[in-house]
N, C-alpha and C positions, 0 to 999 in steps of 0.2 A: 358650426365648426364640426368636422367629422371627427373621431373618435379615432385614436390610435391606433395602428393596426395591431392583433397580437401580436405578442409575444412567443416566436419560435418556441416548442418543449425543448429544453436540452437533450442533445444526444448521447449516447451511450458513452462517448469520450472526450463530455465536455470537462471530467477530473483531471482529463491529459493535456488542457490545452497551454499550459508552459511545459515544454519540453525542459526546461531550463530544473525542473522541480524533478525531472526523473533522472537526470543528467547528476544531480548535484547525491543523491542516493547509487549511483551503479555505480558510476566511470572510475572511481578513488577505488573499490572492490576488486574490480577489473584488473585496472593500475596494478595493484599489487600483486594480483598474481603471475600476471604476465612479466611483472620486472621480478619477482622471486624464481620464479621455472629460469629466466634467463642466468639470473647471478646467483643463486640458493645463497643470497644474502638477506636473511630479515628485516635486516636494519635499514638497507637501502632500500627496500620493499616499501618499508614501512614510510622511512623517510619521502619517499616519490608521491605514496597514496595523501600522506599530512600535506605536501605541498601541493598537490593537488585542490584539496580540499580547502587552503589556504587562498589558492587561486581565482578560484569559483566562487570563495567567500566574499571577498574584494570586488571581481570584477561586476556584482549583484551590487555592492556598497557603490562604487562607480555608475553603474547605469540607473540607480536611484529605485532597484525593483525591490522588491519584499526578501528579505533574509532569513525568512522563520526553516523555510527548507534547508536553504546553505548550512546556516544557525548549525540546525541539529545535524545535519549531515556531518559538518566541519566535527561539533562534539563527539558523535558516534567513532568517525575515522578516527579522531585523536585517540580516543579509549579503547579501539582494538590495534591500533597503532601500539600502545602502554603495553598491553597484555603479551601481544606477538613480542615485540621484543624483551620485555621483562622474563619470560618464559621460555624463548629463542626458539621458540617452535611456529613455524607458518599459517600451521590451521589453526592456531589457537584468534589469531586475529578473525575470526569469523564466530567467537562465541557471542558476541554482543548482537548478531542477527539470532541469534539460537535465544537469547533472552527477549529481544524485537518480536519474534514473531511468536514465541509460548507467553507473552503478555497478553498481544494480540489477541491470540485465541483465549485466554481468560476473559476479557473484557468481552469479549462477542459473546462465545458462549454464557457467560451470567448472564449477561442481560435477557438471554433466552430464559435462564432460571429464574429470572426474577420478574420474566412476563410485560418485558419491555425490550423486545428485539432494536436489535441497535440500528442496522438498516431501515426500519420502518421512519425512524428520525429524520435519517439519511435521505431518505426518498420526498417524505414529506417535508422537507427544508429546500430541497434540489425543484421539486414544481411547484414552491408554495400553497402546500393542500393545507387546509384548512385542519386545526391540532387535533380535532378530534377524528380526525379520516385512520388516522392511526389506531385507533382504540377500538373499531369495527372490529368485531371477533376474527371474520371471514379477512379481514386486511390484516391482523394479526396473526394469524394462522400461517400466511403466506411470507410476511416478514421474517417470522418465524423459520420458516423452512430457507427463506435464503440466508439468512444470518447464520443458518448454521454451515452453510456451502459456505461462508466466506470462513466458518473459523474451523471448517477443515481443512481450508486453505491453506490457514496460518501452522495449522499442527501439523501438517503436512510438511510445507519449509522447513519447520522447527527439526521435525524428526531428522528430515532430508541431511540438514545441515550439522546436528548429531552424528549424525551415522558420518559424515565427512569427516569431523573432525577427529570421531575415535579412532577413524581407520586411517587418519594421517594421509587424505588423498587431498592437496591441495588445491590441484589444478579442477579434481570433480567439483571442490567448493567452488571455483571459479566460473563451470560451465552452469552449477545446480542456480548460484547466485545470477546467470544472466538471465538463465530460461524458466526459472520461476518467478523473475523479477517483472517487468512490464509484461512480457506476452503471455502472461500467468496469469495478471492484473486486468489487463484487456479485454482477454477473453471472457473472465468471470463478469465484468462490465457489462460487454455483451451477452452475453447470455440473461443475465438479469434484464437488461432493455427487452429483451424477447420474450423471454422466459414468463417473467412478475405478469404484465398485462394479461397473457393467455389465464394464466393464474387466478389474477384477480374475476377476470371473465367466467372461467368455469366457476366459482368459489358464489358467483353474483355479487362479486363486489364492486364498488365506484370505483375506477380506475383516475388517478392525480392528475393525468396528463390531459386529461378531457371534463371537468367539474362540471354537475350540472347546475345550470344557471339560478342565482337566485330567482324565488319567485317574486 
């Protein structure tokens, strides 16, 4: 009996491969701005992005797929939903990204502090390397260095969406929230798919995607 063939390495955008997950995070953001620039109504802003996210809730509960994205999606919209109109100011519905992604970036960065980069998990869970590939000085060194690209990422957002909202530029939140959103995410993606290997290579480390064979 011949032997399985491998297993494909996942590519750089196999995190993207339900659209439905990136979909259930933007589109409700979006929504709102574009129906606030039209009507400079909060409420009906507010109200469109909720029923949005209401939609998308459901229509996941219907096709019988996973609702952990919807889930939090739906809760996040609701709670800048609360604040925008409590508040009756537009940008204020984008604080709860300003607290999303300055989390973000604590969680990533510690874990740098604490000598367990959070990406090194990440990688080694994503090609099933063996748990100690991680704990390689030379493979942590490098983890290290990307994990902090991803939580400059995050401070970056955070600041981004800061500065949006004190300056009461609504619409900037709208275009900062599209184009820091997936093509932000993608490209750091890639880059790590390209990046980490050469990395690991110069560094002389084992690279996940390629293990050497038991003896």
């Amino acid at each position: 009996m011949s032997a399985p063939p491998p297993e494909h390495p996942p590519g750089p955008f196999d995190a993207l491969r339900d659209p439905r997950a990136i979909a259930d995070t933007t589109i409700a953001p979006i929504a709102f701005v574009i129906v606030y620039t039209i009507t400079k109504e909060v409420n009906v802003a507010a109200a469109v992005a909720v029923g949005i996210g209401v939609v998308m809730f459901v229509e996941r509960l219907v096709r019988r797929k996973s609702v952990v994205n919807a889930l939090g999606g739906l809760f996040g919209i609701a709670l800048a939903a609360f604040i925008a109109v409590r508040s009756g100011n537009a940008e204020d519905f984008f604080w709860p990204k300003v607290a999303q992604q300055g989390g973000l970036f604590v969680i990533f960065a510690g874990s740098v502090v604490i000598r367990r980069p959070l990406t090194g998990y990440i990688v080694s869970t994503l090609y099933r390397a063996d748990p100690e590939w991680q704990k390689i000085p030379e493979v942590r060194r490098v983890m290290t260095e990307y994990t902090l690209i991803w939580a400059g990422l995050f401070l970056l957002r955070a600041l981004v969406f800061l500065t949006g909202i004190l300056a009461g530029e609504v619409e900037f939140l709208g275009v900062a929230s599209l184009a820091m959103g997936l093509p932000a995410f993608g490209a750091l993606l890639f880059f790590g798919y390209r990046w980490v290997p050469k990395r690991l290579a110069q560094l002389g480390a084992p690279d996940p995607r390629h293990p050497e064979p038991a003896a």
